[in-house]
N, C-alpha and C positions, 0 to 999 in steps of 0.2 A: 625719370630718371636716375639721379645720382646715386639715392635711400629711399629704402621701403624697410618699412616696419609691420611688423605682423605681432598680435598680442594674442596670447593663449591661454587658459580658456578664456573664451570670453565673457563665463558667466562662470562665478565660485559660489557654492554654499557650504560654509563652516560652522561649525558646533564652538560655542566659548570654550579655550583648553587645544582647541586644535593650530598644529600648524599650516598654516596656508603658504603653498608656492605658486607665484605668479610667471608666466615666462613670456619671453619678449628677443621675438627672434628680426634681427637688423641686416638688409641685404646691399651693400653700396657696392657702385663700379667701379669704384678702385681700391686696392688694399692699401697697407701703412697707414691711414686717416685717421682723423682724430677726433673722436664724438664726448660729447655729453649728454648724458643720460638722466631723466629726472621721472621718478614714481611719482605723480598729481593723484590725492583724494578728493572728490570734492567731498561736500559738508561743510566746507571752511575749516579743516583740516591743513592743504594747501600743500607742502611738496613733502612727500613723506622722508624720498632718499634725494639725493643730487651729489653725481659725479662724473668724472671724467674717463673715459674708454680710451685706449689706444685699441685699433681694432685687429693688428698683429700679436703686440704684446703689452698683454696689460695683467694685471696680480687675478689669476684665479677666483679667489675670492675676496673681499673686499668690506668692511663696517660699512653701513651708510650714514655720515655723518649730520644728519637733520634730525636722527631719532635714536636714542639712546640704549632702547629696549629690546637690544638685540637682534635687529633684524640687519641680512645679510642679503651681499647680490655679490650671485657665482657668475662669474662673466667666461663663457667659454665661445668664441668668435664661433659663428655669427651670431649667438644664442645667450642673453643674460636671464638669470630666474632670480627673482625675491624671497626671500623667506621668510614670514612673518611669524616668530614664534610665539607660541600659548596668546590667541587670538581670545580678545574681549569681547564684549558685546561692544561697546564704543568701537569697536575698531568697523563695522558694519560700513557698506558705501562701494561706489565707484574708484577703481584704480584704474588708471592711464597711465600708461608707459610713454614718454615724451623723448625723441630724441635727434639731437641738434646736430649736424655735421658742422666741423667748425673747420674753419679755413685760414 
């Protein structure tokens, strides 16, 4: 029901230097709601971004405050992307888009 989530692609291969965009398209039955949003790596890494959506209106683009190094999530209803810039070799791993309907 409520939220469906769909993450895109589902598979990245990037070169060290490149920037990686992840997308994470969110479908709920009702509008005005209120989610939270959190990018999981495993590795033990652990949440890369974590934030708050209003899913009418929320700031276009947004800092992810967990990680410093400039990475960004464009939030444009129904559809958020990450952007991971000048990707390292450490940055290598699973990324999961996690996201919360809060009530």
């Amino acid at each position: 029901g409520a939220l469906r989530v769909i993450q895109e692609p589902g598979e990245l291969q990037v070169t060290a230097g490149d920037t990686a965009t992840l997308g994470c398209q969110v479908e709920v039955a009702e509008s005005g709601v209120q989610l939270r949003m959190e990018w999981v790596r495993d590795g033990g890494l652990g949440v890369l971004c974590a934030t708050r959506l209003g899913f009418v209106t929320a700031p276009p683009v947004s800092r992810c405050p967990r990680r410093a190094q400039g990475v960004q999530l464009a939030w444009h209803p129904p559809r958020a992307t990450l952007s991971l810039p000048q990707v390292q070799d450490n940055d290598s791993g699973r990324y999961i888009c996690q996201v919360i309907l809060e009530i």
